[in-house]
C-alpha positions in Angstrom: 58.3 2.8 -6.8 57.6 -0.7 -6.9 57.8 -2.9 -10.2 54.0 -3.9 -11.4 55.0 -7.1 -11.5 55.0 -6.9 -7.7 51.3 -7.2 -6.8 50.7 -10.1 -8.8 53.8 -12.0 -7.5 52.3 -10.8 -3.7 49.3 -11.9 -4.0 49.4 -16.0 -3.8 51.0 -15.0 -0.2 48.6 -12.8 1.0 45.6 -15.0 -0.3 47.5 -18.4 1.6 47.6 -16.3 4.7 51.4 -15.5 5.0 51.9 -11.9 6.5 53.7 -9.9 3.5 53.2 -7.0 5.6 51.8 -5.9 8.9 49.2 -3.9 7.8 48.3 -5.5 5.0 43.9 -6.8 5.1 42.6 -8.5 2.5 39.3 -6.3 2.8 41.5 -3.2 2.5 42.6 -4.1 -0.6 39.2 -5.3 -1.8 37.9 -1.7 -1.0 41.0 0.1 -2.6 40.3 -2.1 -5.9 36.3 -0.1 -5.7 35.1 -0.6 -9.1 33.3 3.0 -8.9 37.4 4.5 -8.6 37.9 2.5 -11.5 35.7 3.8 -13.6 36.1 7.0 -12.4 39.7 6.8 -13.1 39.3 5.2 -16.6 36.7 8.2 -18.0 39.7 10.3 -16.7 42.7 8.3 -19.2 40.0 7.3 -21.6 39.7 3.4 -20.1 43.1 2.6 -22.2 46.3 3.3 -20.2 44.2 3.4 -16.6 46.2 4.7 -13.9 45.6 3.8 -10.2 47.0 3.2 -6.7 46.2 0.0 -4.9 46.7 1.1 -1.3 48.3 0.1 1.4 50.7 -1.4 -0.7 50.9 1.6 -2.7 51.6 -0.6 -5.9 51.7 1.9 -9.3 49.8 -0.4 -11.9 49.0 0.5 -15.7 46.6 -1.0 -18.1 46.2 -1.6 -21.5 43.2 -3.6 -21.5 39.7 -2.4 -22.3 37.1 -1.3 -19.3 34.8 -5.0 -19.6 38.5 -6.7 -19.1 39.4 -5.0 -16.1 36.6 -5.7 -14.3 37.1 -9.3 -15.3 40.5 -9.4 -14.0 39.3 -7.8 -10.6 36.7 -10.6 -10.5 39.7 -13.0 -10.7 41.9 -10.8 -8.4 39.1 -10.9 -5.5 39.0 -14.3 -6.0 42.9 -14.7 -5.4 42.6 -12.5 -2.5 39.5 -14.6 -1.1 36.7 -12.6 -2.2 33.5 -14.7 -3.2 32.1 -12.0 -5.9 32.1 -8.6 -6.7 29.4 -8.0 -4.2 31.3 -9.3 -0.9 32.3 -6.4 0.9 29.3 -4.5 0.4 26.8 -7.9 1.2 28.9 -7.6 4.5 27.9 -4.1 5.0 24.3 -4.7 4.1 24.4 -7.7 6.7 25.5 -5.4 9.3 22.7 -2.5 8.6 19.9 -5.6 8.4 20.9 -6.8 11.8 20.6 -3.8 13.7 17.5 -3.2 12.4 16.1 -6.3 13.1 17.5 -5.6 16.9 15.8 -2.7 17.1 12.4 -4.1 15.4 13.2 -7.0 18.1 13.5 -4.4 21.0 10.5 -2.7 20.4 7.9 -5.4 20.4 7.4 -7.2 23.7 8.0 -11.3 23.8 7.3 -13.9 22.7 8.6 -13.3 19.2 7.6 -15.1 15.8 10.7 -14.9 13.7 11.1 -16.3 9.5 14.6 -16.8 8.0 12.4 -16.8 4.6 15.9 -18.2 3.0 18.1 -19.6 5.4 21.2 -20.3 2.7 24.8 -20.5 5.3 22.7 -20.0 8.5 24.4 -16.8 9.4 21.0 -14.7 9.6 19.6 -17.5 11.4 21.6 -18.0 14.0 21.8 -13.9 14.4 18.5 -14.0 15.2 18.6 -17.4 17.0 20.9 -14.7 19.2 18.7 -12.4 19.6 15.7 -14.7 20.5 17.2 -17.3 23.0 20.3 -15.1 24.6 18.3 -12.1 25.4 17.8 -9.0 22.9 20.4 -7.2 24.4 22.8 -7.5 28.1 20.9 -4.6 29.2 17.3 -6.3 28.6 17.2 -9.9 28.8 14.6 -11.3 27.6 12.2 -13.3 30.5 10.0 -15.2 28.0 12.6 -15.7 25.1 12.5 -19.7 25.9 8.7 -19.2 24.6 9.5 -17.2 21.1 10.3 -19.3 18.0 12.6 -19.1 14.7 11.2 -20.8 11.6 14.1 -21.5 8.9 13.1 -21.9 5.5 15.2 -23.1 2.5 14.7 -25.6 -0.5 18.4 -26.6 -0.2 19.1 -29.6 2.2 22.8 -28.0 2.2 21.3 -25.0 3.5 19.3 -26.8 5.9 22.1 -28.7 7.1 24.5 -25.7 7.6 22.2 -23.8 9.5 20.9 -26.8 11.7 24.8 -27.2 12.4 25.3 -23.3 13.5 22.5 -23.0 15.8 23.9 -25.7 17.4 27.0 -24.4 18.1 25.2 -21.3 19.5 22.2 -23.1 21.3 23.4 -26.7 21.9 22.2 -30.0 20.4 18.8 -29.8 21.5 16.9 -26.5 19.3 13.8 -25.6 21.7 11.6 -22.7 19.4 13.2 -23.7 16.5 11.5 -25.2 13.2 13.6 -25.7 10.0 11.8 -26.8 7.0 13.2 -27.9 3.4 10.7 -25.9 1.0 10.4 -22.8 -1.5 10.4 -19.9 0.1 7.3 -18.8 -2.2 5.0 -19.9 0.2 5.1 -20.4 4.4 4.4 -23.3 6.9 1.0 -23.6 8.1 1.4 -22.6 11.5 2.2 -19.0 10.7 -0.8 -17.6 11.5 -1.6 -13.9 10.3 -0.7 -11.1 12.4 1.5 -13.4 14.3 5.5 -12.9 13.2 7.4 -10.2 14.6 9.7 -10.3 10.9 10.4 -12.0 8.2 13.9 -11.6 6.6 15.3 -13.0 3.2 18.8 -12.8 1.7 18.2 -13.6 -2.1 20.4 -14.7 -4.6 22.3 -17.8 -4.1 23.2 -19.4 -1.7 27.0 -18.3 -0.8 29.9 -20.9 -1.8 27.9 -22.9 -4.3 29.2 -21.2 -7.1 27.0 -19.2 -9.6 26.7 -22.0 -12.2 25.7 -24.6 -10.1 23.4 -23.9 -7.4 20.2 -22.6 -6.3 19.1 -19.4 -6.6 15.8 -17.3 -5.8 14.0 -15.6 -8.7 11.1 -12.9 -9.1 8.1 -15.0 -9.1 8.5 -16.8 -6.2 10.2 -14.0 -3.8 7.0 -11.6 -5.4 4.8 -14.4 -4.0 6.6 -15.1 -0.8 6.4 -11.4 0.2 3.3 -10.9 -0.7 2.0 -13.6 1.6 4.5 -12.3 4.3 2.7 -9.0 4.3 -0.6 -10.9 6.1 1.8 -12.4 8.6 3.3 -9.3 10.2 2.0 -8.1 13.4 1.7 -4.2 13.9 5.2 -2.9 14.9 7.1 -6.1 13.0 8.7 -5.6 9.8 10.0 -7.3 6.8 13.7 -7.4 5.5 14.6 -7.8 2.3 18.2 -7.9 1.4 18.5 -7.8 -2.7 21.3 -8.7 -5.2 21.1 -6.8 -8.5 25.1 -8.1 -9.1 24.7 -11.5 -10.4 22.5 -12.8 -13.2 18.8 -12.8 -12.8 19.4 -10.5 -9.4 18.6 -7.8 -11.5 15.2 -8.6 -12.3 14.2 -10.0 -9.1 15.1 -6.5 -7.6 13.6 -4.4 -9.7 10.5 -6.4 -9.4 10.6 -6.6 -5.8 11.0 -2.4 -5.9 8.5 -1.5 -8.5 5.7 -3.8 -6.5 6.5 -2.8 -2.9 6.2 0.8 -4.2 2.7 -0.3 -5.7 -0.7 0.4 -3.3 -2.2 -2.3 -5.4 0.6 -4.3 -4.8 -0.5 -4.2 -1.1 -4.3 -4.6 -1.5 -4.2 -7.6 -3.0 -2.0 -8.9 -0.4 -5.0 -7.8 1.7 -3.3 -4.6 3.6 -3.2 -1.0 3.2 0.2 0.9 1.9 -0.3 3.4 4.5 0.3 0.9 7.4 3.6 0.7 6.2 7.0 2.5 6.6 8.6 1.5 3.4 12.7 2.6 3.3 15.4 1.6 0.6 19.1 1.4 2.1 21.1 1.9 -1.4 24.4 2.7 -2.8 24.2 6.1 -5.1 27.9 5.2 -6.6 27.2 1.3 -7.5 24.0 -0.3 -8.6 25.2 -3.1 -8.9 25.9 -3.5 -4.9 23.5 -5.1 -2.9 20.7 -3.1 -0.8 18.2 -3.7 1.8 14.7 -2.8 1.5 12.8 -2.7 5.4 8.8 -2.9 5.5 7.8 -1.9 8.7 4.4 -2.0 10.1 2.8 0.9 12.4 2.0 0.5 15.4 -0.3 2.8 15.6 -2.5 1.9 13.0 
């Protein structure tokens, strides 16, 4: 069995990039450290002398420290080991669910497409979709008229602007045909949205990735309320909205809950000037952690 002492000493290597060992992944151990086996191993010792395995290194560690310690020292230790937050691993699952949905919302409908990055933060959903739009929804079904369908990136960060202006070019070249960023709140859309015209609108809220939580900009309640609400008039039948929500970090909490409770309202939808029943509503969640983030898809019928 290896010292405790061990992990700590291996982990300024594995978080500079030298190979420790061959099968060591810096996600891997993220997982192994889940918070829900923490606390399901601390109501087992009474959260004082914690036992757990950190796999794959298979490092015994014991704790003396109190439950709201430990999870501040796994903060730290994700952040040795390269990890933004608490919420990294599962954001990146999250991410992965959202864009295959928005493939398949993509697929469906017949081009041109109308497509909102509501909040554009990095650019990574952007230039996803800026994928999907210009390169053809998929190598089996190019699509003919994609040159015609447009992406409209909205963020009130000029960082955020910048970033994403910088990966679409790396994906579509310096010149951006179809594509409009804009430096705004998201809380409300550019004029030429015109209602019953966008295939989807997706947001990301919280912060924007990198920035650091103290400084930087994040969404809150009132405006994401108001920017999905106005959303809802934009959708054409068989698009959807995407709504990827944080309820980890301060504030995230309340924007979800708020976002929840009035999607799940008919009034709600009336006074965004629709009908509930036009709309497939579906949570993605986590039943272990609430705290991990979760994706809420709107999706319009087609059929009515």
């Amino acid at each position: 069995m290896l010292p405790w002492w061990f992990l700590f000493s291996a982990l300024p290597l594995i978080s500079t990039g030298i190979k420790a060992h061959p099968k060591i992944h810096i996600q891997d151990l993220a997982n192994a450290y889940d918070l829900h086996h923490f606390h399901r191993t601390a109501s087992i010792h009474k959260a004082w002398h914690n036992t757990f395995w950190i796999d794959p290194l298979r490092v015994h560690v014991k704790s003396s420290r109190k439950t709201s310690r430990d999870v501040t020292d796994r903060r730290r230790w994700l952040s040795l080991a390269g990890q933004d937050s608490l919420e990294t691993s599962s954001a990146e699952s999250m991410r992965g669910l959202a864009n295959r949905m928005w493939t398949d919302v993509l697929t469906r409908l017949e081009p041109p497409h109308t497509v909102v990055d509501a909040t554009c933060g990095n650019g990574h959903d952007s230039a996803y979709l800026a994928s999907l739009l210009f390169n053809g929804i998929s190598p089996q079904r190019p699509s003919s008229n994609s040159t015609i369908s447009s992406l409209v990136g909205i963020d009130v960060n000029p960082r955020a602007i910048g970033e994403t202006h910088r990966r679409l070019q790396e994906i579509l070249g310096d010149h951006l045909p179809g594509v409009t960023l804009v430096q705004q709140s998201h809380a409300r859309f550019p004029p030429q949205l015109h209602n019953d015209s966008v295939s989807l609108v997706v947001w990301n809220f919280g912060y924007l990735p990198g920035s650091g939580k103290k400084e930087c900009t994040k969404t809150c309640a009132e405006s994401s309320l108001s920017s999905v609400r106005d959303a809802i008039r934009l959708i054409k039948p068989g698009g959807a909205l995407s709504l990827t929500l944080y309820p980890g970090h301060r504030g995230g909490d309340i924007e979800a809950s708020t976002l929840e409770s009035q999607l799940s309202s008919p009034s709600f939808w009336e006074h965004a000037g629709s009908n509930m029943t036009l709309w497939r509503i579906v949570k993605h969640r986590s039943l272990t952690n609430e705290r991990a983030p979760y994706l809420i898809v709107a999706s319009r019928r087609l059929n009515r």
